[in-house]
MIVEX-565873 format. One line per 5 residues: their letters; for each residue x, y, z of C-alpha. Coordinates in nm, 2 decimals, decimal comma. Each point is the difference from the previous one (the first is absolute). Example, Ala and Ser with C-alpha at 12.3 -4.5 7.8 and 13.67 -1.06 7.14 Angstrom:
2
as = 1,23/-0,45/0,78 | 0,14/0,34/-0,07
This chain:
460
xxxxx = -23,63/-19,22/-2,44 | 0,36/-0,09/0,03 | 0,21/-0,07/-0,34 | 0,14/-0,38/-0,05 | 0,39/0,04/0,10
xxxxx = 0,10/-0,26/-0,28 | -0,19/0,25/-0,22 | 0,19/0,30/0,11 | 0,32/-0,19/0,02 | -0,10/-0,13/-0,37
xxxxx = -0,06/0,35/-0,14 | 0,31/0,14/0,18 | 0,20/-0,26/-0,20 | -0,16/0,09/-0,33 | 0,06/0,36/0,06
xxxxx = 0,37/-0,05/0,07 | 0,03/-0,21/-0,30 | -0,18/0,29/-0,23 | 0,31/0,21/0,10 | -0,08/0,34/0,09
xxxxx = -0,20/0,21/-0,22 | 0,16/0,37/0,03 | 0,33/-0,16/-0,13 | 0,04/0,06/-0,38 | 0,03/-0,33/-0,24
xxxxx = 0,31/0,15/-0,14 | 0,17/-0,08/0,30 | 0,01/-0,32/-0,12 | -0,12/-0,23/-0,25 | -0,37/-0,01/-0,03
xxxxx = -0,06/-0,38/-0,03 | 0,16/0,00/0,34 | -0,31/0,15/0,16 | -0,27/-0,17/-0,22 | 0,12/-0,32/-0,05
xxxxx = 0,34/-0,12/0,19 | -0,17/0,03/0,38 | 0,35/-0,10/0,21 | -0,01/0,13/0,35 | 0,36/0,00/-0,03
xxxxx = -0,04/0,27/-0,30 | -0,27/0,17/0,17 | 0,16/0,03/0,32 | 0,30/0,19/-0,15 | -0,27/0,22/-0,20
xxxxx = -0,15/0,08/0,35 | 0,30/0,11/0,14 | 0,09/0,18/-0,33 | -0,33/0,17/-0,01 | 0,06/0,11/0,38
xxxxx = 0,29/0,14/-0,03 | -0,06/0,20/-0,29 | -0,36/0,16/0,19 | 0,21/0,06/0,30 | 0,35/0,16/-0,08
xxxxx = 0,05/0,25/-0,26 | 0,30/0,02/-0,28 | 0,23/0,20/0,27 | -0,09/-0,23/0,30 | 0,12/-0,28/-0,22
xxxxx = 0,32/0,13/-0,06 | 0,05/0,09/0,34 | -0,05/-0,34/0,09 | 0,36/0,00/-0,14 | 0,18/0,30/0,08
xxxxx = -0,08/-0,02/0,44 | 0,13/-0,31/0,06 | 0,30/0,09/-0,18 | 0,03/0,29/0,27 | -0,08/-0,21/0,25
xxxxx = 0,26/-0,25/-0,08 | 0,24/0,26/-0,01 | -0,11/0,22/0,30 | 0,06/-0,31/0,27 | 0,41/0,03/-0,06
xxxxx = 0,03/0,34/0,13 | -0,29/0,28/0,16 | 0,16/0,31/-0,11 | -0,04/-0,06/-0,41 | -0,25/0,13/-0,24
xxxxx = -0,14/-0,34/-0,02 | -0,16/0,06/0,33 | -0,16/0,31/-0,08 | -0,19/-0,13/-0,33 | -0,08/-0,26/0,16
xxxxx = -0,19/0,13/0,30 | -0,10/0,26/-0,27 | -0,14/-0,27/-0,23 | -0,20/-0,14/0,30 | -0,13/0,34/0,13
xxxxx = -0,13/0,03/-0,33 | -0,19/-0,33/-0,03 | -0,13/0,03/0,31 | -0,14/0,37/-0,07 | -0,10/-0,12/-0,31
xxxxx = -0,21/-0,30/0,13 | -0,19/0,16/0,33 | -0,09/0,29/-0,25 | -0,16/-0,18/-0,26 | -0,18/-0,21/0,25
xxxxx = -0,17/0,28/0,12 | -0,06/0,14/-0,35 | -0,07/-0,31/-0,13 | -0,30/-0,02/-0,27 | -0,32/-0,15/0,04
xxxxx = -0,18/0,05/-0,32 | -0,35/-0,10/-0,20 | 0,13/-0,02/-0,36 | -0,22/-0,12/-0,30 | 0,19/-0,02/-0,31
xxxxx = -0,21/0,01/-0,35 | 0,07/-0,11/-0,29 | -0,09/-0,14/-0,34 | 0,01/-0,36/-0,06 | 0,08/-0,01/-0,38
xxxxx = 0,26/0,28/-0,17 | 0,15/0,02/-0,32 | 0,35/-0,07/-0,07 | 0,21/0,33/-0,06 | -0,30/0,20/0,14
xxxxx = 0,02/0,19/0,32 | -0,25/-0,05/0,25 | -0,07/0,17/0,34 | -0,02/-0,19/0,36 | -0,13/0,20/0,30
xxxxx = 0,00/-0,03/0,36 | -0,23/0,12/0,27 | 0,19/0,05/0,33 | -0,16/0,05/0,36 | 0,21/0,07/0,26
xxxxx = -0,14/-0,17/0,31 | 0,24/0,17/0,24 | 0,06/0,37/0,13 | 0,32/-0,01/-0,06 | 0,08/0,09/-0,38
xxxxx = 0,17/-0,25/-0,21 | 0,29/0,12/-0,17 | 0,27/-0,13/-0,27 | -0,28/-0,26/-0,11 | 0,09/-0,22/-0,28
xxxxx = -0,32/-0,18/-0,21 | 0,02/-0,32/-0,10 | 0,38/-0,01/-0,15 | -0,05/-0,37/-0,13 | -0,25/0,07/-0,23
xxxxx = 0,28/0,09/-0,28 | 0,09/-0,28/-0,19 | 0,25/-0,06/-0,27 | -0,28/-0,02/-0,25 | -0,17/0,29/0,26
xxxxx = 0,17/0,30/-0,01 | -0,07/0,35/0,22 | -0,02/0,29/-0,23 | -0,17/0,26/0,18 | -0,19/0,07/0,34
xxxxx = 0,10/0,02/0,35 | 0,35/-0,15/0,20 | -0,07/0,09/0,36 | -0,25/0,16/0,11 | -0,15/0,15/0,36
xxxxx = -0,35/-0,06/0,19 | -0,14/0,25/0,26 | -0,11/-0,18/0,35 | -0,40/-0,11/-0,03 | 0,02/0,08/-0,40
xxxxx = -0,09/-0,12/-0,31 | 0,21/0,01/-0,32 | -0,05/-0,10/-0,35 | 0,36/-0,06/-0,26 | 0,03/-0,12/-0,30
xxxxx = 0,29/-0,13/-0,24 | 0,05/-0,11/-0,36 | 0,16/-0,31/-0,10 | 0,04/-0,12/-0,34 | 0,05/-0,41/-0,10
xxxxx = 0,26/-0,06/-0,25 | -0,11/-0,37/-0,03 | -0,31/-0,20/-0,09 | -0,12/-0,29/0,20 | -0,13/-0,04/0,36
xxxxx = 0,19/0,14/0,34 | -0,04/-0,05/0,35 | 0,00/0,32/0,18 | 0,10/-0,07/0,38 | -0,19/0,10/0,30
xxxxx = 0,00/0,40/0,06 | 0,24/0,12/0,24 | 0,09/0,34/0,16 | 0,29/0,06/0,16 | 0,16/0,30/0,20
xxxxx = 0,38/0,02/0,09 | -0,04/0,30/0,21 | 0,21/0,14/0,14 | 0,33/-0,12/-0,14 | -0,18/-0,24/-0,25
xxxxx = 0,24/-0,27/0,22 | -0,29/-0,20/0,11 | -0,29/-0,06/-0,21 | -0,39/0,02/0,16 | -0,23/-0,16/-0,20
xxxxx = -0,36/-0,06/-0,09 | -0,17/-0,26/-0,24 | -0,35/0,04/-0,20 | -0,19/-0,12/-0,29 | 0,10/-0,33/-0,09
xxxxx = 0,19/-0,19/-0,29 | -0,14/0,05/-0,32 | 0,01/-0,08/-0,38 | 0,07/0,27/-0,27 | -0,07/-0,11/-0,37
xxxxx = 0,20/0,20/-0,28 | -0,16/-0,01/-0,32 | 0,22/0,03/-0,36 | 0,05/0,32/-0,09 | -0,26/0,05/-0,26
xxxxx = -0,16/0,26/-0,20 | -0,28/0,07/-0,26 | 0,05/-0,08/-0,32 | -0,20/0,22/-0,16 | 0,14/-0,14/-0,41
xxxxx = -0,20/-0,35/0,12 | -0,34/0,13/-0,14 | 0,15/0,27/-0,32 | -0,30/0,18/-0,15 | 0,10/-0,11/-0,33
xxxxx = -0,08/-0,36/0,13 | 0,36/-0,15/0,02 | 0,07/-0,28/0,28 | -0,33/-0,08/0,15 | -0,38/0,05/-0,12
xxxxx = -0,21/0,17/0,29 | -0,15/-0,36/-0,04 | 0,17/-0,36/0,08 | -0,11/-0,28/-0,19 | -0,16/-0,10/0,37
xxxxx = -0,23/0,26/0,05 | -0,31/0,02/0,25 | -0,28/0,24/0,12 | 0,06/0,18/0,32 | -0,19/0,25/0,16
xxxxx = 0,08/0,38/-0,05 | -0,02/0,30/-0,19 | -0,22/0,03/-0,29 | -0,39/0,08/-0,12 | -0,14/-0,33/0,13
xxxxx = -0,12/-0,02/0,37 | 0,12/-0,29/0,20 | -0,04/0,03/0,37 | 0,07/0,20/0,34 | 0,29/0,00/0,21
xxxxx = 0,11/0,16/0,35 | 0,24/0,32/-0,10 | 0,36/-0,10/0,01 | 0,26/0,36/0,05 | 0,07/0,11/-0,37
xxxxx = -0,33/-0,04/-0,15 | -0,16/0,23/-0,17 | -0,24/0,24/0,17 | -0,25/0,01/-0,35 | -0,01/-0,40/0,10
xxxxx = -0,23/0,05/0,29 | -0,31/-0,17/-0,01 | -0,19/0,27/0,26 | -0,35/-0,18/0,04 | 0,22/-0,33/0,14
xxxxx = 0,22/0,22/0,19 | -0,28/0,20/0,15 | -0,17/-0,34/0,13 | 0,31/-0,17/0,13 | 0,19/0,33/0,12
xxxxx = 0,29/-0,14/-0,14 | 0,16/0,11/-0,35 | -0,10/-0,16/-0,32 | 0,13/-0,08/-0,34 | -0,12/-0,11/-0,33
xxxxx = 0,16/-0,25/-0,18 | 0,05/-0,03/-0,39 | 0,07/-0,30/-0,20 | 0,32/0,05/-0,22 | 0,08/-0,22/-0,27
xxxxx = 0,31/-0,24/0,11 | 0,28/-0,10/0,23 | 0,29/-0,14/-0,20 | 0,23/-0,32/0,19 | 0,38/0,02/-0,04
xxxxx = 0,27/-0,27/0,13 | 0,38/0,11/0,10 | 0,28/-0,22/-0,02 | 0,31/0,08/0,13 | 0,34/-0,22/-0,10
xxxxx = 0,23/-0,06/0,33 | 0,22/-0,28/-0,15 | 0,38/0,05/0,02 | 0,26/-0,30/-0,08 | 0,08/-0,13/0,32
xxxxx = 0,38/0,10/-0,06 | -0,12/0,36/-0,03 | -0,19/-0,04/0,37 | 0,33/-0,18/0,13 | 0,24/0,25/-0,12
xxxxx = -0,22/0,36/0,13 | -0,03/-0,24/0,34 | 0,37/-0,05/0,05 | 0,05/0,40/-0,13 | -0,22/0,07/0,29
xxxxx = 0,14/-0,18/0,27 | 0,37/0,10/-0,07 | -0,11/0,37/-0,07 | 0,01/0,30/0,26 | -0,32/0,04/0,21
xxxxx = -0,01/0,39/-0,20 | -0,03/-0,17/-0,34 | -0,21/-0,29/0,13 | -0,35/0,12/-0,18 | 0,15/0,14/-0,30
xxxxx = 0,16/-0,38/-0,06 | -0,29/-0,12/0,07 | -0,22/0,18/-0,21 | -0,04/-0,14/-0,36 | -0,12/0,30/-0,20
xxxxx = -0,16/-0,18/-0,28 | -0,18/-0,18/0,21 | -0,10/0,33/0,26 | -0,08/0,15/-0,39 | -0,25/-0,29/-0,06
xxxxx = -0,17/0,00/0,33 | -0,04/0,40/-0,01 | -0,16/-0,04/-0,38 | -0,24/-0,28/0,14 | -0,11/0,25/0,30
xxxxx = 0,01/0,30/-0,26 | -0,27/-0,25/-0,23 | -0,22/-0,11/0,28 | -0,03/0,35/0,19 | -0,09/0,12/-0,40
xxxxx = -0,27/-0,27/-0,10 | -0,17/0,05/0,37 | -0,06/0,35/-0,01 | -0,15/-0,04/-0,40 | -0,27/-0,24/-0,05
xxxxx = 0,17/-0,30/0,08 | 0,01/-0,31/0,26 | 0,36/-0,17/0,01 | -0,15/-0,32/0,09 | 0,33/-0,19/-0,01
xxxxx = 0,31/0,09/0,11 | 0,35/-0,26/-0,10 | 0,33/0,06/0,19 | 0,19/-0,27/-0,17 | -0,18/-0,35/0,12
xxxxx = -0,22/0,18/0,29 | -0,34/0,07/-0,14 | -0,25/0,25/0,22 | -0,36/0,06/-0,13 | -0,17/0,27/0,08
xxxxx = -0,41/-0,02/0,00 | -0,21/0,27/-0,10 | -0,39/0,04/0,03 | -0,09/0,12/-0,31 | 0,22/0,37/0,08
xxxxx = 0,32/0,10/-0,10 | 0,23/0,01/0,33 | 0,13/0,31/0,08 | 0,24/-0,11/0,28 | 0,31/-0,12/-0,13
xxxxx = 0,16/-0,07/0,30 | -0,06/-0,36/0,02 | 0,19/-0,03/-0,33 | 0,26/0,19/0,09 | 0,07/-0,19/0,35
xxxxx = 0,07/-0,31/-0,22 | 0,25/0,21/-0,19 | 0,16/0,16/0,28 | 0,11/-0,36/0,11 | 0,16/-0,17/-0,39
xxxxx = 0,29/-0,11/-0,03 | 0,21/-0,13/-0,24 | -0,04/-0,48/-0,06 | 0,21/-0,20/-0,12 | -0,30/-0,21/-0,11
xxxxx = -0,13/0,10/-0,39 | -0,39/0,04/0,04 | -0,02/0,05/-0,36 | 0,15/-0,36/-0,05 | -0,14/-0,31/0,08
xxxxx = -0,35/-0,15/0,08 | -0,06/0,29/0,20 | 0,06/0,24/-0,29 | -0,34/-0,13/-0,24 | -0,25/0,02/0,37
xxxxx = 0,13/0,35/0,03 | -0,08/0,12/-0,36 | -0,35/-0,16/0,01 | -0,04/0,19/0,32 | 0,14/0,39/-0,13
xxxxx = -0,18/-0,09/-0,34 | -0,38/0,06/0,24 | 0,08/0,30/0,08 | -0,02/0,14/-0,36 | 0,33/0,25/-0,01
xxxxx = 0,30/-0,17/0,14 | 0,31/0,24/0,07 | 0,33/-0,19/-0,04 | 0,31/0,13/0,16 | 0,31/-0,23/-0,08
xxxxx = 0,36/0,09/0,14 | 0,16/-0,24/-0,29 | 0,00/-0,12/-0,30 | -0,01/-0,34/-0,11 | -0,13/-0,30/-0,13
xxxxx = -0,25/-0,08/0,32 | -0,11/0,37/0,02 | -0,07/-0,04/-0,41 | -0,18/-0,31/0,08 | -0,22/0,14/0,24
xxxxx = -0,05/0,32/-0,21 | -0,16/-0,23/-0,28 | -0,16/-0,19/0,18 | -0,19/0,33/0,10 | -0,06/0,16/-0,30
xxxxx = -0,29/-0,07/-0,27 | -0,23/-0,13/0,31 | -0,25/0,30/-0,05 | 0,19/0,19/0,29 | 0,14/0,31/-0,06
xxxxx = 0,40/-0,06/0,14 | 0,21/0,26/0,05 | 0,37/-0,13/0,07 | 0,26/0,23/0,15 | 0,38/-0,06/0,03
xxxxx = 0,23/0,22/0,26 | 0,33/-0,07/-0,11 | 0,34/0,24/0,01 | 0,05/-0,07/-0,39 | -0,25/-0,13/-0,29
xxxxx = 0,07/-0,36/-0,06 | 0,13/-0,05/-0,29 | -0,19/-0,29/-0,11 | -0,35/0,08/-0,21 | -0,27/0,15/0,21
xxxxx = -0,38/0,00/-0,07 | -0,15/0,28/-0,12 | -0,26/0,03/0,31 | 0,36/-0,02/0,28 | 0,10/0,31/0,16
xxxxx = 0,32/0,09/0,13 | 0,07/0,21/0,33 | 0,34/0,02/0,16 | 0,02/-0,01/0,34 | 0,08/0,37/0,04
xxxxx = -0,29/0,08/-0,19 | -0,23/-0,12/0,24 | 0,18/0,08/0,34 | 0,04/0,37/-0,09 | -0,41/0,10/-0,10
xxxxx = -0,10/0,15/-0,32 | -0,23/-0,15/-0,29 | 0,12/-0,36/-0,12 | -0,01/-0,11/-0,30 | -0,33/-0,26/0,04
């Protein structure tokens, strides 16, 4: 069956205007290939693109220096010019026929995770199948996968294939931001011989890595002696699990506990079996996050960013007692999941995200997390307003409502009380550099920035 040619023509026109996918975002602004679709733009990021996958860092500069000696080698045929030049050329040209010959023609799958944690290293491997007999030398994997967010810290640089074989690499690559990135479409390239001329192959496709806060455990969040939070929330239901009181079978699910089995059910259905227990409760808890900043605050880090040197550009960027609040909010949620716990609301300033449970405590934090990994800072005060009363009535269901303000004033006060003496148990927390020096309840902590971006205990 032959294809429509307006639909090819259509699709053609739609893939131009994506721009192409092995060219890295940094290039240029990355609004320019979501949003602004001008096929003026994307022409000159075609070309761009092009020339970058065909000519190597020394090709480029020659691109300079040869017609300079040919300029000067047409006034007279017995000067130096002459000879580089017809050097320069022989060189080229030796350069080009051999890496045609030698040129790579590769299976490559690239693996990797789709969620990481900011400030933790994590590993990407490749598989490599040489589809030739010739080897493939001086191979270079996927060099836009580094990022300015994405760094390289360990792994391969160029590596070599044997003719008809299969390889397997890997390399480590730490993210020194939170949010999500577009890694481009896998590449490998070979500049052999002279790395003048670049051979190339493309694989995998354009994906999406999501970098979580850095986070830890806070293991102070439940003392023994009983200090910040009960075992219990004021919300508290049954949920199956551990305890004297039978409740039910279940398939095996990898961790269980061999002494679990239920051997007469897993003798007649030849699969394994466990018993289930009833235990006594899972406890609800809501997180709210404050984003609000004064609107001259967001103009003046916006105009420090545009007039600052690309080098400095994240650390302008970055407002650390806002990165501090996001990393305690991740720190809280990844701590209530693993206990007995269901974060069934989650507040980043006025974007509220439930979370459903079915009567279990969820385990997976990750959709939490992925609505952390994307905050950023408002101009607009969620904890002012008409909006602020429908979002304490909301937090106030869950039971225990975690509170992490990055000011202090008279709306944040105002939506404290509002809060408190509702039969919720409220646990407020202010990151700040310095204590305020206005009075502070006696239920308000205070972290510094530094406190939370370096580990340790806090003081919850």
């Amino acid at each position: 069956m032959s294809r429509n040619p307006l639909r090819l023509i259509g699709d053609l026109w739609r893939r131009f205007l994506d721009g192409p996918q092995w060219l890295r975002e940094s290039h240029g602004l990355g609004f320019v290939f979501q949003y602004y679709r001008s096929p003026s733009l994307k022409l000159l990021f075609w070309a761009m693109a092009w020339y970058e996958r065909l000519f190597s860092r020394p090709m480029r500069l020659l691109f300079i220096v040869i017609p300079m000696f040919a300029f000067f080698s047409m006034f007279t045929l017995n000067s130096l010019a002459v000879t580089m030049f017809l050097f320069l050329l022989s060189l080229l040209a030796v350069d080009l026929v051999v890496g045609l010959v030698f040129r790579p023609r590769l299976s490559v799958e690239r693996d990797m995770p789709p969620r990481v944690k900011c400030g933790t290293a994590f590993d990407v491997s490749y598989r490599v199948r040489n589809l030739r007999r010739l080897p493939a030398a001086d191979l270079l994997l996927d060099p836009n996968i580094e990022l300015p967010e994405l760094r390289r810290v360990q792994g391969f640089k160029y590596v070599a294939v044997r003719g008809h074989a299969e390889e397997r690499f890997a390399t480590e690559l730490k993210p020194f931001k939170r949010g999500v990135f577009s890694i481009p479409q896998g590449i490998a390239e070979s500049g052999f011989p002279f790395n003048l001329f670049k051979h190339s192959v493309l694989f995998g496709r354009k994906e999406s890595l999501i970098v979580h806060p850095a986070s830890r455990e806070l293991k102070n969040l439940f003392p023994r002696d009983g200090g910040v939070l009960p075992r219990l929330s004021a919300r508290s239901v049954p949920r199956p699990g551990d305890s004297m009181d039978f409740y039910g079978c279940r398939m095996y699910r990898p961790g269980d506990s061999p002494r679990k089995i239920h051997w007469r059910a897993t003798a007649r259905y030849r699969l394994p079996i466990i018993k289930e227990y009833q235990q006594e409760h899972v406890s609800h808890a809501a997180v709210l996050l404050d984003t609000y900043v004064p609107r001259a605050r967001l103009a003046v880090g916006v105009l420090r960013a545009l007039f600052s040197l690309s080098e400095s550009l994240l650390r302008v960027r970055t407002n650390l007692t806002f990165e501090a609040a996001v990393s305690l909010a991740a720190s809280i949620a990844e701590t209530l999941t693993s206990a007995s716990y269901h974060v069934d609301l989650l507040a980043v300033g006025g974007r509220i995200t439930r979370f459903p449970t079915n009567g279990e405590p969820d385990r997976n934090c990750d959709p939490l997390l992925d609505e952390l990994a994307t905050a950023t800072t408002s101009a607009r005060d969620a904890f002012a307003g008409k909006g602020a009363a429908a979002l304490a009535e909301d937090a106030l269901e869950s039971g225990t409502v975690f509170v992490i303000l990055t000011r202090w004033d008279a709306a944040s006060k105002a939506f404290l009380a509002s809060l408190t003496g509702r039969g919720s148990q409220i646990v407020p927390v202010l990151v700040a550099e310095r204590v305020p020096d206005t009075e502070l309840p006696d239920d308000l902590r205070v972290i510094t920035p530094d406190a939370v971006l370096r580990g340790g205990d806090l003081p919850l």
